[in-house]
N, C-alpha and C positions, 0 to 999 in steps of 0.2 A: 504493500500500500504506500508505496512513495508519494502518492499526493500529497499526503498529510505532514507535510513537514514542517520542523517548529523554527523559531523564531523567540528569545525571552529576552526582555527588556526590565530592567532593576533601577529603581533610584535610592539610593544613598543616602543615610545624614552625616554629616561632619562634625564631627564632635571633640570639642577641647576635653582631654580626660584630667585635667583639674577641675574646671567649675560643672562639667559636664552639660554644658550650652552648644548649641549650635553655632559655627562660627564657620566664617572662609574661609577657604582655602588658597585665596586667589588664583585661582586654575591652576595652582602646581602638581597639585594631584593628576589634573587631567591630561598635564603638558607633559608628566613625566610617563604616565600612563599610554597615552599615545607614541609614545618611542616602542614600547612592546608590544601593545593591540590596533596600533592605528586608529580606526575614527570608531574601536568599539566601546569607547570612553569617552565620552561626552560631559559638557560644561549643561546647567539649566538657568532656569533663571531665576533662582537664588543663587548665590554663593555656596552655601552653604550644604547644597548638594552635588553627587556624580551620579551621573545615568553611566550606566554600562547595557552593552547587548552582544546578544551573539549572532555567530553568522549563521549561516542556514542550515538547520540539521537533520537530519535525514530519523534520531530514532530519541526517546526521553535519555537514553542512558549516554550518547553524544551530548544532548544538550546540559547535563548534569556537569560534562566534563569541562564545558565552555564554562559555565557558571561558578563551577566553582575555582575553577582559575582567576577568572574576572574578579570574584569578590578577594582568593587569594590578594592577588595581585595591587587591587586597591588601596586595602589593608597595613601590606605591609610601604606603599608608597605616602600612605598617610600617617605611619607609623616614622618614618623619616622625616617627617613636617613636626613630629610630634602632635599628631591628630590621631582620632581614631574613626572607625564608619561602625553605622548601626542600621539595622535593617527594624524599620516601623511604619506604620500608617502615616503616624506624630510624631513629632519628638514631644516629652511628654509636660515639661516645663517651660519651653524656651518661648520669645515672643517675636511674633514675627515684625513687629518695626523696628527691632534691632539690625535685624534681619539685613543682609547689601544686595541688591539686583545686578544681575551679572549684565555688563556693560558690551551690549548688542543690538542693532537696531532693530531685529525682530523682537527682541525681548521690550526694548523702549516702547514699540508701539503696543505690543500687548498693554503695559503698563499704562501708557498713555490713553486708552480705550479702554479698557474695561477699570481703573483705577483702584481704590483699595480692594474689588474682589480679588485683582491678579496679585496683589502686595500681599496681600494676609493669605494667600496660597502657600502656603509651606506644608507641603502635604508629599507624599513618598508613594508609589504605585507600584504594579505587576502588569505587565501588559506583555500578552503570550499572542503571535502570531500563530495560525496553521494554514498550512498550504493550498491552495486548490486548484485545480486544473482553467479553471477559468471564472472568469469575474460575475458570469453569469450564474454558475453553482455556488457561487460564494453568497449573493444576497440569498438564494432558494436556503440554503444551510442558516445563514444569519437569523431569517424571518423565527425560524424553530425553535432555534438553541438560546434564542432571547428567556424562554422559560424557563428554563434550566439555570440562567447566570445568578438570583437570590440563593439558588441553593449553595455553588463554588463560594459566594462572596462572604453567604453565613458563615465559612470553612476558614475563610481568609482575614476574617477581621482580628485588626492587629492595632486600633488605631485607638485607647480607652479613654487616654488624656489627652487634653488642650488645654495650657499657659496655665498648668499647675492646676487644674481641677478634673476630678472624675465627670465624664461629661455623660456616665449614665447608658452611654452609647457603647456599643462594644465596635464597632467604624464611626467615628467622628469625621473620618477622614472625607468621607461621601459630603458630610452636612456643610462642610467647607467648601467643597468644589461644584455643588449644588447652585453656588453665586454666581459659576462664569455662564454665559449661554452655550447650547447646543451641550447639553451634559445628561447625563440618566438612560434611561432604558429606549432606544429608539422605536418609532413609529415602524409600521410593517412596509414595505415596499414589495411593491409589485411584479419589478422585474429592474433589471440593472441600467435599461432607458429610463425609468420610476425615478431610482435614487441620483443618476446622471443630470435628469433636468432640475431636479431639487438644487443638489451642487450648484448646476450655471446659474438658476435663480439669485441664487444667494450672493456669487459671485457678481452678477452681474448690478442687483441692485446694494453694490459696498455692504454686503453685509459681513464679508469676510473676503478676502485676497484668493484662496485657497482652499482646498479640502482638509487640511491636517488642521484647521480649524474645528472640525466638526472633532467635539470631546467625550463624545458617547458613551456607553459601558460598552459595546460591542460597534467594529462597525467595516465595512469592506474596506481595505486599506486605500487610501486615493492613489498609490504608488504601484505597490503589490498585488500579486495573485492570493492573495492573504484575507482569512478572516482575522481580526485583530481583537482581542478580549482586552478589557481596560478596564474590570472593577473590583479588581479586588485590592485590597493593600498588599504596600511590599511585604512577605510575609521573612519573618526572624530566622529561618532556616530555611536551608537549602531542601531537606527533605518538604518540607511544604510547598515551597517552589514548584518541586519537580511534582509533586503529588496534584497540585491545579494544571497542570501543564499535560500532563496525563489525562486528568478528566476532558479539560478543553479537545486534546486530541482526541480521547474516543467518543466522546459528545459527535463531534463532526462526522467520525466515520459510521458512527452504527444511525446519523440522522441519515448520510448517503446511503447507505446501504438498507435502506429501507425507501428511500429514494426508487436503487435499481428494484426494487420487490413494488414498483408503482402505490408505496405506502407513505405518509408523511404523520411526523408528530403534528398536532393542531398548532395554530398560531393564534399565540394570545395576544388581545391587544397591552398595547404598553398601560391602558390603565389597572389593568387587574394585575400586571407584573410586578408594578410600583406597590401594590400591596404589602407583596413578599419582601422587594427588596428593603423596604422601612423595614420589617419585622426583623429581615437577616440585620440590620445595620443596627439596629435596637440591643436585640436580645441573642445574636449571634446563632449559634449552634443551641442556645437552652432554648428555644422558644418554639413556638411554632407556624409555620409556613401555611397558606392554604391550594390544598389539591383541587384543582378549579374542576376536573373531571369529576371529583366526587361531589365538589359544591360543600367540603367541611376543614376545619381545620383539622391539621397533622403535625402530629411532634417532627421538630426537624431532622433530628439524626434519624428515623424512620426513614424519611422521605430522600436522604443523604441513603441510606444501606438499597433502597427501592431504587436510586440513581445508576450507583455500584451494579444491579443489577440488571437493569436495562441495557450498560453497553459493555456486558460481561461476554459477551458471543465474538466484538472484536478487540477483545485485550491483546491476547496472544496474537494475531496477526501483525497488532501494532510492534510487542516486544515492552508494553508499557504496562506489564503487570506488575513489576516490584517498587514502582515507583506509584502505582497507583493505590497500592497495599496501605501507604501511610495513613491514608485517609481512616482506616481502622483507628490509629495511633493517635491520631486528630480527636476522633472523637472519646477516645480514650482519656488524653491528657489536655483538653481544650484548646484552644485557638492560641493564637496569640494573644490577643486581650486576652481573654481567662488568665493565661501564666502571668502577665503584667501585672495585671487584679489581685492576683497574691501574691505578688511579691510587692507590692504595696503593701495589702493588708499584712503582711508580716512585718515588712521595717517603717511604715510610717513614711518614707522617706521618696521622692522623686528619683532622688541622687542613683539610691538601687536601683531602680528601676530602669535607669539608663545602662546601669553596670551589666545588667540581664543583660539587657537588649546586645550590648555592643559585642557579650562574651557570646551570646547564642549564634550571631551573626558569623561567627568565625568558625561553626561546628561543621566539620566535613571541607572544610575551604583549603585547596591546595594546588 
């Protein structure tokens, strides 16, 4: 099944391990980084993050290898700045008008347009491309797997705190990026003329320059043969990582494959989706999601094991059974919020709770 090739994209926090704040790096992380990955280390537009990605991979256990190189590799170049990186939704304390915007005119005009929503953006993401043979299977696959993305995101919430408060949320990270436009669970598209003339509308009356504007949870890439997933946080380990990235991938293959069998999952609209993903973003993995086919609500980890086994038929062809295994271990030992949340509740302290963060980031990273 070589269609289905992956694509994982990481963002970074910067972290001074004295005060344990967010802080710039002034691209030396990514200047030095770029001499060994080339442009798979990227500047954002705070300072005080690095995006890394990988190149195109053909299986979960390649991209495991890209990844955890990447974050090696960061790590120890931020470790020579005397910096460290932590993988989070949030950082859990820090404020974003301390915050420096990384000095670029695309970044300028963001700022410059969308104003303090783009400024108080200090948020960290997961966005897993997979492959398709064409741009026209990619929105058909899209319209589907929109249903599916509350349940990955409940898995991936990673995001508890914001500027020193429990925000109740287990992703705050979502309620934050909520403020830019073109963000959340997309509308259904018809066909890939559908979402094409959408695009030039948009384009054409200034409402954006470009397609890499549209910030969707999900959305056909404007560049790639790619479906591109965008909702969950960056999650604290690498095993997590790879465990979304796995779902993303058999989500796609067993929606095609049901495809070739002239069968399709239903397509919800985005207002009944947005149900779930408040729920997922609330109450994570404890709460519960509603099964719109049954018309009731369902405990989530339920509806997570009924996931597991919907695209259990193309695990093995993928190769992405040990890496999809984790999601057991997920629901085992909770999300990322969860581990955050107590490790709070144990020390009291923020400061911990960065020390988590920064130590977890580095497990499996070489």
């Amino acid at each position: 099944m070589n269609e289905f090739t992956l694509g994982i994209e990481e963002e970074y926090m910067v972290i001074d391990p004295v005060t344990r704040e967010l802080t710039s790096h002034d691209q030396k992380i990514v200047e030095a980084a770029q001499k060994i990955h080339k442009d798979q280390v990227k500047a954002e537009m705070h300072q005080a993050v690095v995006e890394v990605g990988t190149g195109i991979c053909k299986t979960t256990e390649e991209a495991r290898k890209e990844i955890s190189q990447l974050r090696y590799t960061v790590s120890q170049l931020a470790g020579e700045q005397g910096l460290r990186i932590g993988a989070a939704g949030t950082h859990p304390f820090s404020h974003w008008e301390k915050q420096l915007i990384t000095e670029h005119p695309r970044y300028n005009e963001i700022v410059n347009e969308l104003q303090e929503a783009a400024r108080s953006n200090l948020i960290f993401g997961l966005h897993v491309h997979v492959g398709f043979q064409s741009r026209e299977l990619a929105i058909h696959i899209a319209n589907q797997v929109r249903y599916f993305l509350p349940h990955v995101f409940a898995l991936s919430t990673n995001s508890p705190f914001w500027e020193s408060r429990n925000t109740g949320y287990k992703s705050f990270r979502t309620k934050i990026f909520d403020k830019f436009p073109r963000t959340g669970i997309p509308d259904i598209f018809n066909s890939i003329e559908d979402y094409d003339n959408y695009v030039k509308l948009l384009i054409k009356t200034n409402c954006m320059d470009n397609a890499k504007k549209i910030w969707w949870d999900i959305r056909v890439h404007p560049f790639f043969d790619t479906v591109e997933f965008r909702i969950c946080d960056c999650p604290m380990l690498i095993d997590e990582t790879m465990a979304f990235t796995a779902l993303f991938q058999a989500l796609c293959a067993k929606l095609y494959k049901l495809r070739l069998q002239n069968m399709e999952f239903i397509s919800y609209s985005r207002a009944l989706i947005n149900e779930n993903k408040w729920r997922a973003a609330r109450y994570g993995i404890d709460g519960n999601l509603i099964d719109f086919g049954k018309e009731m609500e369902v405990n989530c980890r339920n509806l997570v094991l009924e996931l597991l086994d919907f695209v259990d038929d193309v695990v093995d062809d993928l190769g992405c059974r040990n890496d999809l295994n984790y999601v057991h271990k997920i629901l085992e030992h909770g999300t990322g919020a969860d581990r955050q949340l107590a490790v709070y509740a144990q020390t009291g302290n923020f400061e911990s709770v960065v020390d988590y963060i920064t130590t977890q980031t580095l497990i499996g990273a070489k």
